[in-house]
N, C-alpha and C positions, 0 to 999 in steps of 0.2 A: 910474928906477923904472918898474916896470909899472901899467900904467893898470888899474885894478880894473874889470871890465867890468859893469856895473851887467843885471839881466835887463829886459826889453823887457816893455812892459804885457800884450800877448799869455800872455807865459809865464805871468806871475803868475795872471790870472785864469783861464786852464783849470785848471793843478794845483787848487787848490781844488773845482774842477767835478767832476772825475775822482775826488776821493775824495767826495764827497759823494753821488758815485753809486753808487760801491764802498759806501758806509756804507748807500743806501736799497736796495741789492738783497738785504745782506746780514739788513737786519730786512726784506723779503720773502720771503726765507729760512723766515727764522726765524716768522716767522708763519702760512704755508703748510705748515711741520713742524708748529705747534702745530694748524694747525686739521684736520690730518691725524690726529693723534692723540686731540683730539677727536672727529672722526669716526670713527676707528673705535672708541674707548671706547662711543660714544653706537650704537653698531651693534652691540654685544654686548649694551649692557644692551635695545634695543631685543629682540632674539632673548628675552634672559633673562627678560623681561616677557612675551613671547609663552607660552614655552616655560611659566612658573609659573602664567598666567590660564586657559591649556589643561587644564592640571595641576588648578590646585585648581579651577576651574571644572566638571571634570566630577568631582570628588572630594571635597569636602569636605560632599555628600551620604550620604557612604560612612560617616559617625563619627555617622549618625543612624538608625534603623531602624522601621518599622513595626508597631506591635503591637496585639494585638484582645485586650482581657480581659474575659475571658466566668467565669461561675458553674458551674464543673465538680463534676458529681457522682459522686464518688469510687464508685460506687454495687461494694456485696458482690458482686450475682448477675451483674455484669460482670465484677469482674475475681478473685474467689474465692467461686464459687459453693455449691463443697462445702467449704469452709473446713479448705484442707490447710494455708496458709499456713504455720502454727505448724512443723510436720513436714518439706513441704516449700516453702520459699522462694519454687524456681524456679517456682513456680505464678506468682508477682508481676511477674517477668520475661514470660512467656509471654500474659499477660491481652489480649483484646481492645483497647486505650485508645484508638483511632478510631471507636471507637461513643460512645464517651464525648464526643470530640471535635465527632461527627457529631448527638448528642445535646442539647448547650449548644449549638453554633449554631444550631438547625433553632429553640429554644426561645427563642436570642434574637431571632429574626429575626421570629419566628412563621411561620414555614414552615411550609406543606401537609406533615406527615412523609411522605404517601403521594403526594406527587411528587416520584419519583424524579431526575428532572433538576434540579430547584430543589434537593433536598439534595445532589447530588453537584458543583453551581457553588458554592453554598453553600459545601461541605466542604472545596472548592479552594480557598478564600479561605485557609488556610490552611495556614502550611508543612508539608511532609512530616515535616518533624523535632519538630513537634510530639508526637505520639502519644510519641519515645523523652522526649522533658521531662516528659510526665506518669507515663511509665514511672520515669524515677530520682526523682521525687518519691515514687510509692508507696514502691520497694524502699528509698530513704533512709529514707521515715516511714512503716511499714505504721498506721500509726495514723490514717491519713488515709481510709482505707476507710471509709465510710457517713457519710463527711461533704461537704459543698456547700463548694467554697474556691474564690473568686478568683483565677484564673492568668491571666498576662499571654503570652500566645502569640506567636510569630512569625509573622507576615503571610507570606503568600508572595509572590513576588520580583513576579510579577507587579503587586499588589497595592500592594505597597512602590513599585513605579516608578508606579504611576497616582496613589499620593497625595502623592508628592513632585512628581510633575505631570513627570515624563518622559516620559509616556505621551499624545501628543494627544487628548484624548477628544470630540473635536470631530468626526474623522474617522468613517466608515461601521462600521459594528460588524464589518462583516463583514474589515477592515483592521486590527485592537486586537485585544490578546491579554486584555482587561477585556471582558466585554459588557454591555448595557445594564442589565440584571438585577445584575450584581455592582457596578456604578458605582452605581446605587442602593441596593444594602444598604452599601456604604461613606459616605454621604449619612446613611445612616439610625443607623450606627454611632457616626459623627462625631459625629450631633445626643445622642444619648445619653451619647458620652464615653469607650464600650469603644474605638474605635478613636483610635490618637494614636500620633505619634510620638515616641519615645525614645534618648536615648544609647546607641549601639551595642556597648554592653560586650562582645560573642559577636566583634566584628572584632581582638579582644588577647589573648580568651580561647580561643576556638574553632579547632580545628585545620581541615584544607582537608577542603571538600566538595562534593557534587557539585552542592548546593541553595547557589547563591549567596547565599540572606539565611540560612543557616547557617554560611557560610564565615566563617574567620576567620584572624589571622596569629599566633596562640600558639605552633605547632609550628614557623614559620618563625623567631620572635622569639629561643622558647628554644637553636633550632640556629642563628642566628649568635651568640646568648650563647655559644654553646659553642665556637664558632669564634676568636671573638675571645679566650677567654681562652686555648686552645691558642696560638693568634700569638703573643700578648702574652708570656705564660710562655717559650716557647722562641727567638722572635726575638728578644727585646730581650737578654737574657744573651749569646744566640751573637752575634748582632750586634756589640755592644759589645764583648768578649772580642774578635772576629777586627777593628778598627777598632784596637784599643790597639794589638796585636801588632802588624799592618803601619803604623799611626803611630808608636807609638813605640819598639819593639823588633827589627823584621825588618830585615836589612842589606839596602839600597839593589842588587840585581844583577838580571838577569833574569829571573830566577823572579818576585822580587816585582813587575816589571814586568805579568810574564804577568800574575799572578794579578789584577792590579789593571783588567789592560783587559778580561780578564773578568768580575769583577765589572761593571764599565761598562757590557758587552755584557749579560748577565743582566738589568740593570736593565730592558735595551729590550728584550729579546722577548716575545712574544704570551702572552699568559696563557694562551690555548687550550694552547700548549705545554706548561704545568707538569701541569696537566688531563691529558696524554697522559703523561709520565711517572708522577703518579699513579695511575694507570692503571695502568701497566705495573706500577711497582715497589709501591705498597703493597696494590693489589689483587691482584694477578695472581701477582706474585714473591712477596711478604710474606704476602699471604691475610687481608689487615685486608678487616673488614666495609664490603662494600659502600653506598653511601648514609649511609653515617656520621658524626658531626661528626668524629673524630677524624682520619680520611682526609683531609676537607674542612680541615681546620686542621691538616695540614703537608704537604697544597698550599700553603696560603693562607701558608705560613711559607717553603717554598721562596722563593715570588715576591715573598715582602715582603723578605726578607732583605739583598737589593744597596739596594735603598733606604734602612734603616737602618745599610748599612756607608756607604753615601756619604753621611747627613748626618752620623754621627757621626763620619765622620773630618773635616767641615769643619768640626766643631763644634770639634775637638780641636785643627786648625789656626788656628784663631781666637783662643786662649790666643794672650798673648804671651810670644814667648823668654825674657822677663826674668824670668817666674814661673820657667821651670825652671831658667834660671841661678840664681836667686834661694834656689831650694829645694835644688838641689847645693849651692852656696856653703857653706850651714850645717849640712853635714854629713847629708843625706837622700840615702837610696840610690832607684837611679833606681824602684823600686817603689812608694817611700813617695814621691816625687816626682810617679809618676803620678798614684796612685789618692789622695793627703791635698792636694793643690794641682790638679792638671790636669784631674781628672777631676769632682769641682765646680765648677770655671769653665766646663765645658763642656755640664753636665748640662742645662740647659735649652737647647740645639740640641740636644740628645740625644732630649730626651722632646718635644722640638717634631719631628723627623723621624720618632719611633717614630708618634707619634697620627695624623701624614700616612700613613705606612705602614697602618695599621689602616684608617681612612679607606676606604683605597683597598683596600684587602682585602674591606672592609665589602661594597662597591659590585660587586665582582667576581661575576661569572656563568658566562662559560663552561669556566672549569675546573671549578666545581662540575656541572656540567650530563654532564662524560663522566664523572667519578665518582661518577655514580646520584643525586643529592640530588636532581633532578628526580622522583622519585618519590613516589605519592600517599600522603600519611602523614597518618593523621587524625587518633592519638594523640601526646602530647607523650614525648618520649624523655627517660625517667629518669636516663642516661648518656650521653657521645659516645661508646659502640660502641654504641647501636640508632639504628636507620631516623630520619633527621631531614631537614629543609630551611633555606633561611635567605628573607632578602627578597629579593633579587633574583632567585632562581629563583622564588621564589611571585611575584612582578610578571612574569615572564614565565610561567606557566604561568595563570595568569587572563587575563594579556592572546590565551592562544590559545582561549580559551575561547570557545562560539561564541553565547551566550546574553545579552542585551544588559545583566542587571544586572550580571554582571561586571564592564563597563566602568568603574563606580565604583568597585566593588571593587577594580580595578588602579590606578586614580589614587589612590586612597585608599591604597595601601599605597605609590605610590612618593611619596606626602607624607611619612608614617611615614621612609621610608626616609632624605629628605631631609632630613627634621629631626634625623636620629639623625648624618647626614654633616655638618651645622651643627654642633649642638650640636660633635662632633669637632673640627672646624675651627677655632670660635673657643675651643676649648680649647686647643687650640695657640699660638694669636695670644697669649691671655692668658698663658700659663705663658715663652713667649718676652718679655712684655713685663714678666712681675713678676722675672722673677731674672735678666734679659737684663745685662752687664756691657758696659758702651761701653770704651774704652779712649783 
């Protein structure tokens, strides 16, 4: 027989050694992965902190506004002195209402009326857009004539940054856009109670203007309403309709190859590009009105479009086979197969892919920017064929503005903005996690 060769002490105690080395480099590994991944999780929220304390730090001044309410006297012989009204109207329209305005401050301040410098700082204190508020007050209630009413005014911007303390008032007068004289009648407004600040309701209601504490994002809000429901309406039906076909009906050849790595490709190019097609085709070829929601939402429907074909067809591939065997088996033609079985197991990655699409339609800027939506529009548009804008071009058309209260004004509307891309978001997360099917 053969002598069984027994191993030598040497052998035995390296092997041991060697894997126990192999085992500590491998949780070295593996730890050095994790703390990688921590680091750069902790390096984005670190940005994301930056990016939202910038944000609402200079903006959440923007949802507050300053206002002077003074004793306005609706007075006859200013603004119908020969009392046409009745006859004609446009006498109400046309009325001096800056004497009026010039008239309640000088009286609450007790200004000298016959120095003129003191009434015209005085009168500055006050926004421009004043005078048209007391105007649609009369023409709303000609009944206000010869009467003394309480009206809460808009501050001018100037005014609004020194009491919200944007404004160093510490510095030389000859450096501040406030001077000594009007930091003192704000002191003196204060102590009385006419001046204060209020909830900025003109920043939801009010269309763009050239007076930043005028401006507001109503005309912006209602043209991405209008935007969004054109997407919604047209992408999700086409979408879903061209995802069934090449899921579940188009034969397997190189056509549907083409078509599929095209859509792929659509997915990734530049939004400026759909911009340039609309452009071309609905303005130019087609003669759709310029600046319009309805131009702006089928751009917006072009480029959302490969988005919702690629989540809904992984939505569609996520069903398992054994549903559609399941649903043949018993006599269901492939119709009733798709749309009574396949196409509610898939409907929530359906509506979770459409709301990303939206989403990100929401947030889009420069396609709407070559098809005019960048344009000044003060009025809200009754329809998508007249003149509109949406948020992202009003945040970039504030942020070019060259007057320093905009600056709220722009973080102020790209909070709006963000909260409306939230809200979006976790509407997705939720409707993916109520009707989500595990298998």
């Amino acid at each position: 027989m053969t002598d069984i060769v027994s191993p030598t002490a040497g052998t035995v105690s390296k092997a041991p050694a060697r894997r126990d080395i192999g085992i500590k480099r491998r949780y070295a590994a593996e730890r050095r992965f994790q703390a990688y991944g921590i680091a750069a999780i902790t390096f984005g929220l670190v940005f994301l902190f930056i990016l939202l304390w910038t944000v609402i730090g200079k903006g959440y001044t923007a949802f507050q506004q300053t206002a002077i309410t003074l004793p306005i006297e609706f007075s006859e012989k200013t603004i119908d002195p020969d009392n046409k009204r009745a006859s004609d109207p446009s006498v109400l329209v046309a009325a001096n209402y800056p004497v009026l305005l010039r008239d309640a401050i000088v009286k609450q301040l007790n200004i000298n009326a016959s120095s003129k410098p003191d009434v015209r700082e005085a009168t500055a204190m006050l926004s421009k857009s004043a005078p048209i508020q007391l105007r649609d007050m009369v023409v709303a209630d000609p009944s206000l004539i010869g009467k003394t009413v309480n009206v809460s005014l808009l501050a001018d911007a100037n005014i609004d940054s020194a009491n919200k303390g944007q404004i160093d008032l510490s510095v030389d007068e000859k450096n501040r856009k406030v001077n000594d004289k009007q930091v003192t009648w704000m002191n003196q407004l204060k102590a009385s109670g006419a001046l204060q600040k209020e909830f900025n309701t003109g920043l939801f209601v009010n269309g763009n203007s050239s007076r930043p504490e005028a401006a507001g994002l109503g005309v912006a809000l209602i043209g991405s309403l209008y935007l969004m429901l054109i997407v919604l309406a047209l992408s999700l039906p086409i979408g879903v309709a061209a995802s069934i076909y090449l899921e579940e009906f188009a034969p397997k050849n190189k056509l549907t190859d083409l078509i599929e790595v095209n859509i792929n490709n659509l997915a990734a190019v530049p939004s400026i590009v759909y911009g340039l097609l609309g452009l071309s085709v609905f303005i130019n070829f087609i003669g759709l009105p310029r600046s319009a929601s309805l131009v702006g939402g089928l751009v917006l429907t072009l480029m959302t479009l490969p988005t919702i074909i690629i989540a809904t067809r992984a939505a569609l591939r996520a069903v398992p086979p054994s549903i559609r065997a399941a649903a043949l088996g018993l006599g269901a033609s492939k119709m009733q197969m798709v749309f009574h079985h396949v196409l509610p197991l898939a409907m929530p990655g359906i509506l979770t892919g459409t709301i990303i699409g939206l989403a990100h339609a929401l947030g889009e800027t420069a396609p709407l920017l070559l098809i005019g939506m960048v344009a000044f529009v003060a009025n809200a548009p009754a329809t998508p064929l007249e003149p509109s804008t949406a948020l992202p071009v009003q945040v970039y058309m504030w942020a070019n503005e060259a007057e320093r209260a905009f600056v709220e004004r722009t973080s102020g509307a790209i909070i709006v903005l963000l909260l409306f891309l939230i809200v979006m978001n976790m509407g997705a997360i939720l409707l993916r996690r109520r009707f989500e099917r595990r298998w």
